[in-house]
Legacy VTK file of the C-alpha trace (Angstrom):
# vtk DataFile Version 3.0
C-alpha trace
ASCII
DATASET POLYDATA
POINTS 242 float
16.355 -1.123 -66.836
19.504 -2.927 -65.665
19.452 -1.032 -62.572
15.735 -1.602 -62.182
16.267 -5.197 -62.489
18.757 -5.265 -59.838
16.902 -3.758 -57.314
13.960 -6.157 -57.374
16.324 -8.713 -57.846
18.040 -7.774 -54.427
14.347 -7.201 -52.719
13.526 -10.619 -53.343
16.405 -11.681 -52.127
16.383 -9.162 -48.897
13.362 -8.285 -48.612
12.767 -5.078 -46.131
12.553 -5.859 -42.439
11.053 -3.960 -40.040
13.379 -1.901 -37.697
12.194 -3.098 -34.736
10.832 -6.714 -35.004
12.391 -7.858 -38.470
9.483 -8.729 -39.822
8.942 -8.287 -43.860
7.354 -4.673 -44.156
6.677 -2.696 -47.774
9.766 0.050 -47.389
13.578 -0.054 -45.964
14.319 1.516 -42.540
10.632 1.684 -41.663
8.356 -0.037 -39.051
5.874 -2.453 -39.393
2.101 -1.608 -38.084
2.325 -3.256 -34.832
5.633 -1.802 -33.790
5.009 1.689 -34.871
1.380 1.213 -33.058
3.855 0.077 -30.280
6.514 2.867 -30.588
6.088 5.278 -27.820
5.953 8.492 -29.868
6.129 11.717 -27.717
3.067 14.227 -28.671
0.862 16.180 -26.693
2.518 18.864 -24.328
6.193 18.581 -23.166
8.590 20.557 -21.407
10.176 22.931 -23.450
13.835 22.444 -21.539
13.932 18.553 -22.094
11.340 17.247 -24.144
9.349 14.938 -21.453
5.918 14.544 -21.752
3.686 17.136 -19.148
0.064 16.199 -18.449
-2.813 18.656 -19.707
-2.566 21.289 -22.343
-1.263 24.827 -22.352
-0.575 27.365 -24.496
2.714 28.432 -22.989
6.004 27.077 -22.223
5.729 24.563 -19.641
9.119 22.857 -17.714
8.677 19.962 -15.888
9.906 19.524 -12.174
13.531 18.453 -12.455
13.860 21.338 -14.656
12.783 24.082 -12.466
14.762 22.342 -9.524
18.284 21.501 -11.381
18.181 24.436 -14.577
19.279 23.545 -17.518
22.125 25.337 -19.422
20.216 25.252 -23.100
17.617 27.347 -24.286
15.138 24.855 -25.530
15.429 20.639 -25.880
13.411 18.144 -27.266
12.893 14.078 -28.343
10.376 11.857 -30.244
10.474 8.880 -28.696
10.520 7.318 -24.884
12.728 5.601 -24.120
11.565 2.300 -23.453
9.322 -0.043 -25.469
10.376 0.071 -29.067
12.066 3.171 -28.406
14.698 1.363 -26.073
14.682 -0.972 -28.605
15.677 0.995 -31.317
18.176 3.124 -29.710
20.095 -0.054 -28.417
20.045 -1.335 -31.548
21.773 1.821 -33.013
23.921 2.102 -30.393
25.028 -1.707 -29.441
24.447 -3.193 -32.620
25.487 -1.676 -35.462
22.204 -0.985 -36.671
22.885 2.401 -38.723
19.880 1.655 -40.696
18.231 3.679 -37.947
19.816 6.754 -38.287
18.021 7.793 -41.615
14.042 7.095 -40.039
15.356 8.621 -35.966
17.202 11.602 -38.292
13.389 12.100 -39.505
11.525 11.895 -36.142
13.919 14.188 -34.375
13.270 16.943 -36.941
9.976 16.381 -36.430
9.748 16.977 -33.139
11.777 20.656 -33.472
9.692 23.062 -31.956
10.329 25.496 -35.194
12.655 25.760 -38.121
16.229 26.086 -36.637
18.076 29.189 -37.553
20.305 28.522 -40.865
23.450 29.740 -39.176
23.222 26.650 -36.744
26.093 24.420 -36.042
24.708 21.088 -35.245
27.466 18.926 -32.677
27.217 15.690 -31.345
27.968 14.884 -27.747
31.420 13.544 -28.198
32.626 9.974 -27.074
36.161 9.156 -25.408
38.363 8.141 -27.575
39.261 4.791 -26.187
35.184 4.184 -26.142
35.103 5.468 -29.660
37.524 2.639 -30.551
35.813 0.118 -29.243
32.183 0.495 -30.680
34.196 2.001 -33.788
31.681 4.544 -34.293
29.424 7.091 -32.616
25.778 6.822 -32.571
25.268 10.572 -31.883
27.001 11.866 -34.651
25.329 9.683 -37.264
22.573 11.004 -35.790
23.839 14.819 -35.607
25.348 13.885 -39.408
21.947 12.962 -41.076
20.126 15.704 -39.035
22.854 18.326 -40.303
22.622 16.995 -44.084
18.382 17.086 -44.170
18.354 20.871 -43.179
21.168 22.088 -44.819
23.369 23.060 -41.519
26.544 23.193 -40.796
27.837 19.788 -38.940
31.139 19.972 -36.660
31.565 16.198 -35.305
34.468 17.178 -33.245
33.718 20.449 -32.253
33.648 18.997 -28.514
35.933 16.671 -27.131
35.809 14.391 -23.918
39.091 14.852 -21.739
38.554 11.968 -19.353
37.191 8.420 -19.897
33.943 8.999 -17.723
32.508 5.715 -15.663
29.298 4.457 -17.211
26.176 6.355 -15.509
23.756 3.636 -15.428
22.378 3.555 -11.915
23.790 6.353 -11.136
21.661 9.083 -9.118
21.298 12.303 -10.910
23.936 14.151 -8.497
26.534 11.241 -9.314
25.711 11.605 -12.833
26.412 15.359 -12.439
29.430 15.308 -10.798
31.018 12.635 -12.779
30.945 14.280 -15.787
31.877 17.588 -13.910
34.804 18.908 -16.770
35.063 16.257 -18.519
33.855 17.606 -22.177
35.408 20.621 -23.600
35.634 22.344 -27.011
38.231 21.287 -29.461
40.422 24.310 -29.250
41.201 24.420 -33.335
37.296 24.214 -33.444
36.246 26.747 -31.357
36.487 29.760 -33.545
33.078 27.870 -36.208
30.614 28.371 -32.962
31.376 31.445 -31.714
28.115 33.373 -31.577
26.270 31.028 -33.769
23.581 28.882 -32.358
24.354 25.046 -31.649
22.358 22.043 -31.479
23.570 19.509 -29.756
22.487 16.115 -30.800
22.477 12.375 -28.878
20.866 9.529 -28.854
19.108 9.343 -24.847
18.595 11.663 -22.161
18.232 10.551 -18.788
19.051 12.898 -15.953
20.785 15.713 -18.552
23.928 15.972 -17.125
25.920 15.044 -20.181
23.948 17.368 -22.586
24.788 19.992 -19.419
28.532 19.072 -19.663
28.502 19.810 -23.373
26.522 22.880 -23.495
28.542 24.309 -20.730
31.604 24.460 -22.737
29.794 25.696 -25.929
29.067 28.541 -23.948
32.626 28.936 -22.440
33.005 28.813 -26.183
30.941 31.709 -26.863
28.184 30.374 -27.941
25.011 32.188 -29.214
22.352 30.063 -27.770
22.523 25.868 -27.109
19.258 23.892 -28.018
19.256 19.665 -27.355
17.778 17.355 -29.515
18.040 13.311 -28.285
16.161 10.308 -30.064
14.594 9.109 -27.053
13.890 10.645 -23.573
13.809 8.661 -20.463
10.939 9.514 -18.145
9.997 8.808 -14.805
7.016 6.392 -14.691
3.132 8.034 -13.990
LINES 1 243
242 0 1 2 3 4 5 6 7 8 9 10 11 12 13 14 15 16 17 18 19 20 21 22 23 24 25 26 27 28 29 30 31 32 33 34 35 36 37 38 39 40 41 42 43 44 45 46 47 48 49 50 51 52 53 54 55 56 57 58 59 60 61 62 63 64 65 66 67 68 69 70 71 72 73 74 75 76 77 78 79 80 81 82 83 84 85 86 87 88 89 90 91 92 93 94 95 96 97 98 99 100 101 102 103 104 105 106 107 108 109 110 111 112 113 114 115 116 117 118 119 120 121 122 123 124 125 126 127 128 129 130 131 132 133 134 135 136 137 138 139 140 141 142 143 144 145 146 147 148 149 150 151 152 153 154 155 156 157 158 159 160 161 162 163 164 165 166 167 168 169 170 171 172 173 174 175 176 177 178 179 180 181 182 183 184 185 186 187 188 189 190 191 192 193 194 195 196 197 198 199 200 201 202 203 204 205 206 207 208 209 210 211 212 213 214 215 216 217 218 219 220 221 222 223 224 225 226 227 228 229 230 231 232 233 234 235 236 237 238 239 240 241
């Protein structure tokens, strides 16, 4: 009864906010109906290498342009959200602003949008950060992400099983070559980790995917790692306007 008491106690006194706009809403970590109206959900048919939306309907495996042109290193990838809208929103806020209260309802929408039940011998990794970076935002947003993702379906999570050698240059108008060759060697497996993927599959887990080539960087050395297969899973996928 005590603890009963406290909680209402503490909703009347912080009420829940929505994620997005911080407006009151009935539940924590949950939108109200206007921003998840607004929230740029992915559905319909996507390509099965990175998750952007395709137009039309198909009963196969469909890849979208830059996939067929660049190749992608994974088996299979996939996000929930846009990025941009609410989705930008929300992954900002995760990522800029301390807003962890994000992980548990994104941890959600990225299982959701698995294209099947992942095999239970699957190692789930986040894409590392430098260190120095890591020190300065004090945490990373991927493996919260990769964390909650892990703990839901009962897989085993390796936060540093990947490791970035070199502080990279921020990407951000970048063209998808520069991207590329930027992060050319710069992640690599954590040597004393190496041994807990080797053939096992591994899902690697971040928070946006633009052009790929950090997800590419990563999954490269999970297979120099000896991999079984590499799928991606990102919170929110940027896509080139219609």
């Amino acid at each position: 009864m005590l603890h009963t008491g406290l909680q209402t106690a503490l909703r009347v006194i912080y009420p829940p906010r929505c994620l997005a706009c911080g407006g009151l809403v009935e539940q924590d970590n949950g939108l109200c109906p206007t921003c998840f109206t607004e929230t740029p959900f992915i559905t319909g048919l996507v390509c099965d290498l990175c998750g952007v939306p395709l137009p039309g309907a198909s009963d196969r495996e469909e890849h979208c342009d830059d996939c067929m042109a660049i190749g992608r290193p994974w088996a299979r990838g996939r996000a929930p959200l846009l990025y941009d809208g609410v989705g930008r929103k929300l992954v900002l806020a995760l990522k800029h602003g301390d807003r962890h209260e994000v992980v548990d309802p994104a941890a959600d929408w990225m299982i959701s949008a698995l294209p099947s039940k992942p095999d239970p011998n699957t190692v789930v990794v986040p894409v590392p950060l430098h260190i120095t970076r890591l020190l300065k935002r004090r945490y990373n947003q991927s493996a919260l992400l990769a964390q909650a993702i892990a703990t839901r379906l009962d897989l085993t999570y390796v936060p540093d099983a990947l490791k970035r050698t070199r502080r990279t240059a921020s990407l951000d108008g970048k063209s998808r070559d520069a991207r590329f060759q930027e992060l050319a060697e710069a992640i690599q497996c954590h040597p004393k980790r190496a041994h807990l993927i080797v053939d096992r599959p591994v899902l690697l887990v971040d928070d946006v995917m633009t052009s790929g080539a950090t997800l590419a960087a990563c999954a490269l050395s999970a297979h120099k790692a000896q991999a079984r297969e590499i799928y991606v899973m990102v919170l929110a996928r940027v896509a080139k306007a219609a």
